[in-house]
C-alpha positions as protocol buffer text, in pm:
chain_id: "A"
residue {
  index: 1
  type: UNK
  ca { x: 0 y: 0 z: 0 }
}
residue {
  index: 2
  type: UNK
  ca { x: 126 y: 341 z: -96 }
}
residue {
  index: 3
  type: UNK
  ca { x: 56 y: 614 z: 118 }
}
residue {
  index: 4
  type: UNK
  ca { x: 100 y: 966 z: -34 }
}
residue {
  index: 5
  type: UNK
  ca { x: 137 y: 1264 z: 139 }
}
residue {
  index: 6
  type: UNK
  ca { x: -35 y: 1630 z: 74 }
}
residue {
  index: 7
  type: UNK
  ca { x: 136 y: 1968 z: 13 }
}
residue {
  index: 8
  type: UNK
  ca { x: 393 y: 2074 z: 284 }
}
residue {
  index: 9
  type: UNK
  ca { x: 279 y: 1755 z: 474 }
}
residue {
  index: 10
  type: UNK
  ca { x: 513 y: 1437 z: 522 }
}
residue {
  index: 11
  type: UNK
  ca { x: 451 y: 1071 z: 507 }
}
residue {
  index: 12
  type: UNK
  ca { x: 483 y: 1039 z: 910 }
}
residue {
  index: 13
  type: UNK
  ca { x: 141 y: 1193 z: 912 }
}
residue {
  index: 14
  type: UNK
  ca { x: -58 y: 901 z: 820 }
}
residue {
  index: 15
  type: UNK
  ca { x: 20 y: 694 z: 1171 }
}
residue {
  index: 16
  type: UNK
  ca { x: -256 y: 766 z: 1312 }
}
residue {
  index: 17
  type: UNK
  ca { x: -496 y: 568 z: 969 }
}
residue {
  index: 18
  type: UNK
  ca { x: -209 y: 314 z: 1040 }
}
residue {
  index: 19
  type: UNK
  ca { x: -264 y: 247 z: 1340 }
}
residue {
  index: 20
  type: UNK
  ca { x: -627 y: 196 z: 1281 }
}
residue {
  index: 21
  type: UNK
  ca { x: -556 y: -75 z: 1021 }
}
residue {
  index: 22
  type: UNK
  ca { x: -672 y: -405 z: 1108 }
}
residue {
  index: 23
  type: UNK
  ca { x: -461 y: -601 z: 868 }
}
residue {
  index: 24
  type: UNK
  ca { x: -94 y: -659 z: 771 }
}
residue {
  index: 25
  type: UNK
  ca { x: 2 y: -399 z: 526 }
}
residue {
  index: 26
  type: UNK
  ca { x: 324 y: -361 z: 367 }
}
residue {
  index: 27
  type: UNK
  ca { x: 361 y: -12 z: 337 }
}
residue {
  index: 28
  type: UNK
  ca { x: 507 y: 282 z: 235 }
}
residue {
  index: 29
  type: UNK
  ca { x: 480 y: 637 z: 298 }
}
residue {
  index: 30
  type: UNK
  ca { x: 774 y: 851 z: 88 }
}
residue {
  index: 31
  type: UNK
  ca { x: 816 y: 1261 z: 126 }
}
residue {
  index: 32
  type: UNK
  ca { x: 755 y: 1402 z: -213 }
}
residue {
  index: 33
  type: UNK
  ca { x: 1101 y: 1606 z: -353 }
}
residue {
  index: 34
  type: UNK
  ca { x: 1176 y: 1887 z: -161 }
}
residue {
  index: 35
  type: UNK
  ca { x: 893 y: 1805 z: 164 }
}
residue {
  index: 36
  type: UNK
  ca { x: 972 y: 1623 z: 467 }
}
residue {
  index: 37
  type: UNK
  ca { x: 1333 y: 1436 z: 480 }
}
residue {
  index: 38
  type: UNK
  ca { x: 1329 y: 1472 z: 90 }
}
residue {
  index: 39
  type: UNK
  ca { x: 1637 y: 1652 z: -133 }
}
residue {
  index: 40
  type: UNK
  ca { x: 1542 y: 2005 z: -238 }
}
residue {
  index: 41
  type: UNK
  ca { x: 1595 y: 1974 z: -650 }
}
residue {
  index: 42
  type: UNK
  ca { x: 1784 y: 2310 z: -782 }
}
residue {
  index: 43
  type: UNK
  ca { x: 1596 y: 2320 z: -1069 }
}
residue {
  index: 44
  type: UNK
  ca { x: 1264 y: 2410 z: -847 }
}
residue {
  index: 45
  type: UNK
  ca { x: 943 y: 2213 z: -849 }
}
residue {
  index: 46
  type: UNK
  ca { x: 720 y: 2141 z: -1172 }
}
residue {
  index: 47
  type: UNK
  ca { x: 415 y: 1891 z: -1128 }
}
residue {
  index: 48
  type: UNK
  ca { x: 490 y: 1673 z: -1378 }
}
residue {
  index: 49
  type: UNK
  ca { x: 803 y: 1545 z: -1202 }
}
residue {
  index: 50
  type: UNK
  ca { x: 585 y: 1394 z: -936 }
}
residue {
  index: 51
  type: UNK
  ca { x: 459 y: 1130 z: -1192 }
}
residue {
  index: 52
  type: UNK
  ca { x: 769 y: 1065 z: -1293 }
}
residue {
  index: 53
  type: UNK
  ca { x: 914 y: 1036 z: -914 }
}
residue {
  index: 54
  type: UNK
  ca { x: 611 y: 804 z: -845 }
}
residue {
  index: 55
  type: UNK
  ca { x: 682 y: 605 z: -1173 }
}
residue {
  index: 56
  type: UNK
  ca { x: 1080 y: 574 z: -1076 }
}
residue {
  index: 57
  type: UNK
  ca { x: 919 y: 409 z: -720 }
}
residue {
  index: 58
  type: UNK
  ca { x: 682 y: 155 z: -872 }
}
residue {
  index: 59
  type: UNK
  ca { x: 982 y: 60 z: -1072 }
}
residue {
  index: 60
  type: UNK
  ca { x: 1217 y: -56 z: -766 }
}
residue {
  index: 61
  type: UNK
  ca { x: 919 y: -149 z: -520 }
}
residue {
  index: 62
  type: UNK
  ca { x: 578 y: -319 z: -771 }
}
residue {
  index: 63
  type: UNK
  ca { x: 775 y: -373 z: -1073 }
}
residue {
  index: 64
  type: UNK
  ca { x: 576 y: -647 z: -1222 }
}
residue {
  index: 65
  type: UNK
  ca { x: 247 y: -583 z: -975 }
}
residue {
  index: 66
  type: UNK
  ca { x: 18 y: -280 z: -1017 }
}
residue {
  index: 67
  type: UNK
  ca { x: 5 y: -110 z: -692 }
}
residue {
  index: 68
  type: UNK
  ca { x: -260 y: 17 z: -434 }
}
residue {
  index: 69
  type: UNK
  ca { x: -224 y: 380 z: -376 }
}
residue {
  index: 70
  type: UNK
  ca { x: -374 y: 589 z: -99 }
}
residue {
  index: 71
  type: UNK
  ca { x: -334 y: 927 z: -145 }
}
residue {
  index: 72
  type: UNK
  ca { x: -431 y: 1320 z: 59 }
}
residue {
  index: 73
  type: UNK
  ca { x: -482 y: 1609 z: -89 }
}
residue {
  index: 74
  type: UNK
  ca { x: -188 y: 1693 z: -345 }
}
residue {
  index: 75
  type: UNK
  ca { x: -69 y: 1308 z: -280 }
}
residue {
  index: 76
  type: UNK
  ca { x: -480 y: 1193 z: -402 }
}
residue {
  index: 77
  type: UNK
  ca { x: -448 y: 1456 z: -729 }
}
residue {
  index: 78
  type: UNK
  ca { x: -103 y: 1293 z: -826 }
}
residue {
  index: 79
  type: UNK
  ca { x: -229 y: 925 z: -817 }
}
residue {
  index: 80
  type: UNK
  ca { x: -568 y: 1028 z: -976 }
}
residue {
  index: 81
  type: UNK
  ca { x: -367 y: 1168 z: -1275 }
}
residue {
  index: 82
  type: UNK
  ca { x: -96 y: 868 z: -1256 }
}
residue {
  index: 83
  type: UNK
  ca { x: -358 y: 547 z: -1252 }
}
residue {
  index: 84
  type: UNK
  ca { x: -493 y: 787 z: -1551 }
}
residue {
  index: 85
  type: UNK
  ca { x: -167 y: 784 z: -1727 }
}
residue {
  index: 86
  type: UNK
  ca { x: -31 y: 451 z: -1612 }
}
residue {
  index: 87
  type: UNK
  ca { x: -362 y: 235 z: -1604 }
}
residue {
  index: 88
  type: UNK
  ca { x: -258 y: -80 z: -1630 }
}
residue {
  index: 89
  type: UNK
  ca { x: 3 y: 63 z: -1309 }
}
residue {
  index: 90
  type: UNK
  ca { x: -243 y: 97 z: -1060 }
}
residue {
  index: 91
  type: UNK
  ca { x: -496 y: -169 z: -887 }
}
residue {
  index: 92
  type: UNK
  ca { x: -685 y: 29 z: -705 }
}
residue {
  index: 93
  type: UNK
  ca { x: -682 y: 392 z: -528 }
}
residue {
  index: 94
  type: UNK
  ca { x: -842 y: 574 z: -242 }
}
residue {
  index: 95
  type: UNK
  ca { x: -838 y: 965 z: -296 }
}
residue {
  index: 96
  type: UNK
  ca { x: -859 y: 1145 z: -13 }
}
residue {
  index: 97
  type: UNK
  ca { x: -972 y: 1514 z: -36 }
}
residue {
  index: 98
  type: UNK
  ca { x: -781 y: 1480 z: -377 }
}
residue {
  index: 99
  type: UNK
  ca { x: -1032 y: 1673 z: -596 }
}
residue {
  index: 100
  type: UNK
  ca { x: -804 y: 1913 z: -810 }
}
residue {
  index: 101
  type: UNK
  ca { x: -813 y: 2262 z: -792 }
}
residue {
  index: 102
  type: UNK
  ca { x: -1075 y: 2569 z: -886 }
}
residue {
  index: 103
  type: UNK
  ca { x: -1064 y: 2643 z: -1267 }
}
residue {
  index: 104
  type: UNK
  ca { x: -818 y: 2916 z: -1385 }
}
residue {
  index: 105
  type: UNK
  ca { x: -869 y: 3140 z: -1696 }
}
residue {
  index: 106
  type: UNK
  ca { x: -634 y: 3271 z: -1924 }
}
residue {
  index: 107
  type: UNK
  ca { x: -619 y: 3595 z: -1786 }
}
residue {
  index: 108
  type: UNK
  ca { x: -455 y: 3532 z: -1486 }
}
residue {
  index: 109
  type: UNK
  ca { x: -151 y: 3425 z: -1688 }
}
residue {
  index: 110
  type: UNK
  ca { x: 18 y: 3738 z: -1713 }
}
residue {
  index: 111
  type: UNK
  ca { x: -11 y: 3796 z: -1304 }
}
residue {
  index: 112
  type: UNK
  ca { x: 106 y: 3487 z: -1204 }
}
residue {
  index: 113
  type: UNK
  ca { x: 450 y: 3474 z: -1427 }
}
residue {
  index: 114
  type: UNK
  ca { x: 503 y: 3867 z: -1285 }
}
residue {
  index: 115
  type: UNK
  ca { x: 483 y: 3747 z: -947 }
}
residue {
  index: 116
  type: UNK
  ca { x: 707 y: 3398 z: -1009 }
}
residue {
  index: 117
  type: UNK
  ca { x: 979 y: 3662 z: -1173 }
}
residue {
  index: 118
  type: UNK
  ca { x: 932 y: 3837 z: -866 }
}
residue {
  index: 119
  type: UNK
  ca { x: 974 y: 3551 z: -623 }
}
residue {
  index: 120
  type: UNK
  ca { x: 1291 y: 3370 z: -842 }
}
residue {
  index: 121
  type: UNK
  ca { x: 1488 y: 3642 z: -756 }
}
residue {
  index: 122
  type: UNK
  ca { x: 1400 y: 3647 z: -326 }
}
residue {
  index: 123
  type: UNK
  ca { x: 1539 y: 3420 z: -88 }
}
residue {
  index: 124
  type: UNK
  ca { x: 1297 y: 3208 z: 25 }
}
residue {
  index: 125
  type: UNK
  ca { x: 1298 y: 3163 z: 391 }
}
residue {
  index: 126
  type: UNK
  ca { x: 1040 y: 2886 z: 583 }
}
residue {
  index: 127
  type: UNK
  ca { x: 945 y: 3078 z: 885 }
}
residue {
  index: 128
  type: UNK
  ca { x: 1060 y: 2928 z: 1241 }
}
residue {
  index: 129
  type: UNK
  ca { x: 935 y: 2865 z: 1584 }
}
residue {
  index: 130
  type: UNK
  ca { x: 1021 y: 2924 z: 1908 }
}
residue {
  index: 131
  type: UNK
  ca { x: 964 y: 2504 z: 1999 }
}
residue {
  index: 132
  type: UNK
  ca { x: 775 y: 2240 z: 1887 }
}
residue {
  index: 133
  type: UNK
  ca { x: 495 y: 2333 z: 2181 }
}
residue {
  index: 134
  type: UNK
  ca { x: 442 y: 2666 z: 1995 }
}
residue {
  index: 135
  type: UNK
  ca { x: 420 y: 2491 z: 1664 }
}
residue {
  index: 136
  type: UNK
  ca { x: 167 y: 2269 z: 1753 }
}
residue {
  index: 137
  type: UNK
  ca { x: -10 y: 2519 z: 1923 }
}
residue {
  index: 138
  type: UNK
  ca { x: -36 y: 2668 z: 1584 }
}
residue {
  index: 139
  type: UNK
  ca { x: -122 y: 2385 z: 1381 }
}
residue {
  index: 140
  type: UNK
  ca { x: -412 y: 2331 z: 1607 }
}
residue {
  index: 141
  type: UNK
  ca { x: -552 y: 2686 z: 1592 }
}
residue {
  index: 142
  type: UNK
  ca { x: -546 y: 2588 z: 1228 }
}
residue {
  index: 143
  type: UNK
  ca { x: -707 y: 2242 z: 1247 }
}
residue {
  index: 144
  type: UNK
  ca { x: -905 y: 2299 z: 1578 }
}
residue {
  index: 145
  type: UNK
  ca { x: -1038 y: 1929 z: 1528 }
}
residue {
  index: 146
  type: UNK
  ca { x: -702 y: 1756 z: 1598 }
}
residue {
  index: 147
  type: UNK
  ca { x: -633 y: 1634 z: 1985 }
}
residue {
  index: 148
  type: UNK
  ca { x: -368 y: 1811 z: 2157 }
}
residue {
  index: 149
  type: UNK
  ca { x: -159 y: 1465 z: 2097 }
}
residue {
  index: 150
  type: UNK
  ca { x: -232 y: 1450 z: 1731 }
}
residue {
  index: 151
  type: UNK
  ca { x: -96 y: 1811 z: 1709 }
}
residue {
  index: 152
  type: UNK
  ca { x: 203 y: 1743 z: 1932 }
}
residue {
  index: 153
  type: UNK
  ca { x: 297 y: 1453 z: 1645 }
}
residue {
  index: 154
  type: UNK
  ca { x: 191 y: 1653 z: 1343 }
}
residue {
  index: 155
  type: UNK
  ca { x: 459 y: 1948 z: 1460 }
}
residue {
  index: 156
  type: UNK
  ca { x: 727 y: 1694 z: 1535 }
}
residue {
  index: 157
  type: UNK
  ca { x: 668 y: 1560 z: 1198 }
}
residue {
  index: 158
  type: UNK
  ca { x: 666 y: 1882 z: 969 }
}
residue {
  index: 159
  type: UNK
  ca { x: 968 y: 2021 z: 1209 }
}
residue {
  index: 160
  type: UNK
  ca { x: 1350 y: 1992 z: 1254 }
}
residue {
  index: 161
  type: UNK
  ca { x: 1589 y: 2177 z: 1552 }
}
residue {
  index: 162
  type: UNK
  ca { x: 1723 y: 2507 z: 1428 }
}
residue {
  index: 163
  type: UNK
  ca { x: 1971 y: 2703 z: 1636 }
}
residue {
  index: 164
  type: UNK
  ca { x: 1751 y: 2673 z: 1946 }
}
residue {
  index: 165
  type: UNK
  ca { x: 1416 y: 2658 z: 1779 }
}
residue {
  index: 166
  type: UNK
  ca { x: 1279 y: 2456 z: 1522 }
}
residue {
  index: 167
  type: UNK
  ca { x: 1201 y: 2545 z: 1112 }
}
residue {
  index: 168
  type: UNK
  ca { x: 924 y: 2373 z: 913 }
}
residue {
  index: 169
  type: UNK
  ca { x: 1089 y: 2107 z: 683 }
}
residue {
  index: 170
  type: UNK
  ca { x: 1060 y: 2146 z: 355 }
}
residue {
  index: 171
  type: UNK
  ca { x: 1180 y: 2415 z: 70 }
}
residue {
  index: 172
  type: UNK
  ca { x: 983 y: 2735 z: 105 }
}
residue {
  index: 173
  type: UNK
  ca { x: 1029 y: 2766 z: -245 }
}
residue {
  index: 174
  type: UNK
  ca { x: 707 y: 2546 z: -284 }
}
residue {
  index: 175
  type: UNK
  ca { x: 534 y: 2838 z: -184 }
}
residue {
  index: 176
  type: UNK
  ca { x: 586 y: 3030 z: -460 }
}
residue {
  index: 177
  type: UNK
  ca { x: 292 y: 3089 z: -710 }
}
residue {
  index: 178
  type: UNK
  ca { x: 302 y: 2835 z: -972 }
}
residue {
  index: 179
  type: UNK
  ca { x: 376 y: 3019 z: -1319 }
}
residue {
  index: 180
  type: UNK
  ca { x: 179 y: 2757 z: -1471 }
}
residue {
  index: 181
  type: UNK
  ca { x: -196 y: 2731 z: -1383 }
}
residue {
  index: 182
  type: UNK
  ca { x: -418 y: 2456 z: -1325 }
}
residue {
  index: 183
  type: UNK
  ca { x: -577 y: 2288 z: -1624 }
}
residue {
  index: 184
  type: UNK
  ca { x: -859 y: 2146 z: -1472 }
}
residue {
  index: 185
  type: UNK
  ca { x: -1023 y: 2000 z: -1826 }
}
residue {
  index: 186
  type: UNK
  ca { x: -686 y: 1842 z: -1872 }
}
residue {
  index: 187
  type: UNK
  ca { x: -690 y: 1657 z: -1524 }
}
residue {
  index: 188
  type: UNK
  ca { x: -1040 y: 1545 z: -1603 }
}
residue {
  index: 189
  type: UNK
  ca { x: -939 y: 1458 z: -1906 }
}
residue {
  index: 190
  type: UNK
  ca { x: -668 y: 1232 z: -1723 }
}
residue {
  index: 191
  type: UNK
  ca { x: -888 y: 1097 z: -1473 }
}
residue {
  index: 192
  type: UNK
  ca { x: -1127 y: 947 z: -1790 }
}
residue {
  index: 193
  type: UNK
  ca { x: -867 y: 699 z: -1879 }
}
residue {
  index: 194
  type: UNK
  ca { x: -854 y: 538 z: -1498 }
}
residue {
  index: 195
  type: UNK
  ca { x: -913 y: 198 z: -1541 }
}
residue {
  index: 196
  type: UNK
  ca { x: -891 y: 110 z: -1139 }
}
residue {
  index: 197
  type: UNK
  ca { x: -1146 y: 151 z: -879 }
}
residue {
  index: 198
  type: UNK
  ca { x: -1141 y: 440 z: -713 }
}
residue {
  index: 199
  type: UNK
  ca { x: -1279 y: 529 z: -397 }
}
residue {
  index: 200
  type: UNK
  ca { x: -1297 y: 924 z: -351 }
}
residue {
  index: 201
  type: UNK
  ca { x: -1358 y: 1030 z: 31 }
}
residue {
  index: 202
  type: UNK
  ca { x: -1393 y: 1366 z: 130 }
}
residue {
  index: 203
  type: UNK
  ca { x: -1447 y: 1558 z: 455 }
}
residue {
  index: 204
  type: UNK
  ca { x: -1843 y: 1670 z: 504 }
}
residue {
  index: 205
  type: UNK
  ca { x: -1669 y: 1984 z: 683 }
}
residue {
  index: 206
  type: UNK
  ca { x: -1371 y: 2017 z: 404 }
}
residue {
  index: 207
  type: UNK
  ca { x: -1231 y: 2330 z: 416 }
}
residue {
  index: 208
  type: UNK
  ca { x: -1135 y: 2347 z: 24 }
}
residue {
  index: 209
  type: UNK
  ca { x: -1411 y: 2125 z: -133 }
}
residue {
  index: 210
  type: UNK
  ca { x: -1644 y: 2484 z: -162 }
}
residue {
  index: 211
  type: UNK
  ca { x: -1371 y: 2640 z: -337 }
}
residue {
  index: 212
  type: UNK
  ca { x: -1395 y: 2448 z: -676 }
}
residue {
  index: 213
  type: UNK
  ca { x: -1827 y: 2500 z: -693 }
}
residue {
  index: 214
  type: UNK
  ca { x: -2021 y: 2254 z: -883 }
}
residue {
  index: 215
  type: UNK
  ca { x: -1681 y: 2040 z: -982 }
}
residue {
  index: 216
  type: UNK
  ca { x: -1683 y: 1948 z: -600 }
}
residue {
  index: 217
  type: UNK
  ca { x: -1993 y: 1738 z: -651 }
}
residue {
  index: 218
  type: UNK
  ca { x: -2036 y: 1393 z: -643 }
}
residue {
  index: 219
  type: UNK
  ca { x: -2258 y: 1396 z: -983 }
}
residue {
  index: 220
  type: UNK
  ca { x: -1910 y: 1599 z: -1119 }
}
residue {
  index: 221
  type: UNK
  ca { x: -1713 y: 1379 z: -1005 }
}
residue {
  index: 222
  type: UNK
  ca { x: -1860 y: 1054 z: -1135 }
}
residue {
  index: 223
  type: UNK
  ca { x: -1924 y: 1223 z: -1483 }
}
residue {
  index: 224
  type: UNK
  ca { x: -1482 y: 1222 z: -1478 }
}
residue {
  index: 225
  type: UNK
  ca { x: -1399 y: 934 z: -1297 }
}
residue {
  index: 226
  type: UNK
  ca { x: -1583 y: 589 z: -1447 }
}
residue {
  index: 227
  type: UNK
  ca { x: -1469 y: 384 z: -1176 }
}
residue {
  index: 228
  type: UNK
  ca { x: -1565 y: 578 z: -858 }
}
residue {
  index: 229
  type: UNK
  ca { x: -1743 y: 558 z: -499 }
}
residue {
  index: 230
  type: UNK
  ca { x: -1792 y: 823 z: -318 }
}
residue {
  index: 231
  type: UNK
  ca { x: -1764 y: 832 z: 89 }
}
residue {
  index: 232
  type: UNK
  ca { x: -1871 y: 1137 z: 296 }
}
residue {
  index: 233
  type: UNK
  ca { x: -1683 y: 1143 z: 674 }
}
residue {
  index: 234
  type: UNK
  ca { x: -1884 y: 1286 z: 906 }
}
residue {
  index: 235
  type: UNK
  ca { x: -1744 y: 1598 z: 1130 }
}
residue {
  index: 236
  type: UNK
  ca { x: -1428 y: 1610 z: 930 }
}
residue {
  index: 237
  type: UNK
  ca { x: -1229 y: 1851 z: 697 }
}
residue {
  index: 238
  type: UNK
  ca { x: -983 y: 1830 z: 458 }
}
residue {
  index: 239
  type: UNK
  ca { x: -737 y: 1668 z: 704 }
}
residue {
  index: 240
  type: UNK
  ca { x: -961 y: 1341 z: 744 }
}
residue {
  index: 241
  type: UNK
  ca { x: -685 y: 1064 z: 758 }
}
residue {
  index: 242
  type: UNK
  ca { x: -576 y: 1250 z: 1117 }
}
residue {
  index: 243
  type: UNK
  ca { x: -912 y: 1382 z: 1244 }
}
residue {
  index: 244
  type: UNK
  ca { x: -1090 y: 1109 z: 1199 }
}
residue {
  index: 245
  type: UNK
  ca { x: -854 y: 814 z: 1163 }
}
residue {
  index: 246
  type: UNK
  ca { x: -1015 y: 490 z: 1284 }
}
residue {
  index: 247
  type: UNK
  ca { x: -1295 y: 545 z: 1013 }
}
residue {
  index: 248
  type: UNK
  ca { x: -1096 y: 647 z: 695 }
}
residue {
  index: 249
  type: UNK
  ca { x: -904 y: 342 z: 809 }
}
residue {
  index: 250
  type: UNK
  ca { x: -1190 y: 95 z: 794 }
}
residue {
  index: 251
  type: UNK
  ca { x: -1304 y: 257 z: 458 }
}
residue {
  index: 252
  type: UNK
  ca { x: -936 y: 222 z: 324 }
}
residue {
  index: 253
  type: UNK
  ca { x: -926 y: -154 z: 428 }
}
residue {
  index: 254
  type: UNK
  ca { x: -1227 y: -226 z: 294 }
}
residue {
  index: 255
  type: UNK
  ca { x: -1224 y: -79 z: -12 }
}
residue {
  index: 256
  type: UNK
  ca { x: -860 y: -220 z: -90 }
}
residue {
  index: 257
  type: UNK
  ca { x: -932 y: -579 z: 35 }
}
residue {
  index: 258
  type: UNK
  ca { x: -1214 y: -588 z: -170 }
}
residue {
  index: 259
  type: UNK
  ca { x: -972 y: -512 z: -503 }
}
């Protein structure tokens, strides 16, 4: 089972739908380039590489097996567009909270590349805390549904000692705007040639699922993915595998025992 991780999130986070698991999963849980313990490439960060990275993995670890894939958030969008691309790659999937991004327009071309020429030439800098206590502190204020514990982990995990305090791992340069914007008829597009089952979860309190209007329903949804089932979670947002663990573990199980 392959477990990937969201946008400045690490693999470490999904313990707690681990722990929930019933069965005896071989797993693995990688940082994406340039998140978590992961090598920051020079070149920067273009979304395409992430199939590629993914491909380069299924090559060493389910060379002659296609794999199951869970994936959250930017992790679900990459393996929705890779068991689009690599069909025959991919046995199953469970998206979580993976449902692509609002649709762009042409017009906000020109703003976006003025602002990445803007941001090449800064120093990016991940801001720092004062301990891991303070961190957590904020990444509950942000996610008020975590537990104190869950919090206390989740800092730990996106964290590393600096000088006395503790940064954020990952290169800051992900936050950058993206000079190219989101295509959403070409993920849809990708997501049509999925050949696996997928099962698409999402948060009935998700915190990003508004943002992308009537493409955030489950009719839209099924109209671009030919394989899908759709799961609501009750009292959780878009950070579902932690908030509510034991029961995206039980629909993960299920779903990929069943394929």
């Amino acid at each position: 089972m392959f477990l990937l991780h969201g946008w400045q999130d690490t693999g470490d986070t999904f313990q707690f739908m681990v722990d929930a698991l019933k069965g005896d999963w071989a797993l693995v849980a990688p940082d994406w380039r340039g998140f978590g313990r992961s090598e920051w490439p020079q070149e920067g960060y273009w979304f395409p590489d992430y199939f590629a990275d993914f491909d380069a993995l299924l090559d060493v670890l389910s060379p002659d097996e296609p794999a199951r894939i869970v994936g959250h958030s930017m992790g679900g969008n990459i393996a929705n567009l890779y068991a689009g691309l690599r069909p025959t790659r991919v046995r199953c999937l469970v998206n979580l909270e993976g449902f692509g991004l609002p649709r762009s327009s042409p017009g906000d071309a020109p703003g976006r590349l003025r602002k990445w020429l803007d941001q090449v030439k800064s120093v990016p800098v991940l801001k720092d805390y004062e301990s891991v206590e303070q961190l957590a502190g904020v990444i509950r204020h942000r996610y008020p549904r975590f537990t104190e514990a869950q919090a206390h982990f989740v800092a730990r995990a996106w964290s590393e000692p600096n000088g006395g305090r503790v940064r954020l791992l990952g290169d800051a340069r992900h936050r950058w705007v993206n000079p190219v914007r989101y295509a959403r008829d070409d993920a849809e597009a990708c997501w049509r040639e999925v050949k696996a089952p997928v099962l698409m979860v999402l948060g009935d309190e998700s915190e990003y699922l508004h943002a992308i209007g009537t493409d955030g329903s489950d009719d839209a949804f099924r109209s671009n993915m030919p394989h899908v089932q759709i799961a609501h979670i009750p009292g959780a947002g878009h950070m579902l595998h932690i908030e509510q663990a034991d029961h995206v573990a039980a629909l993960v199980e299920n779903f990929l025992s069943a394929h």
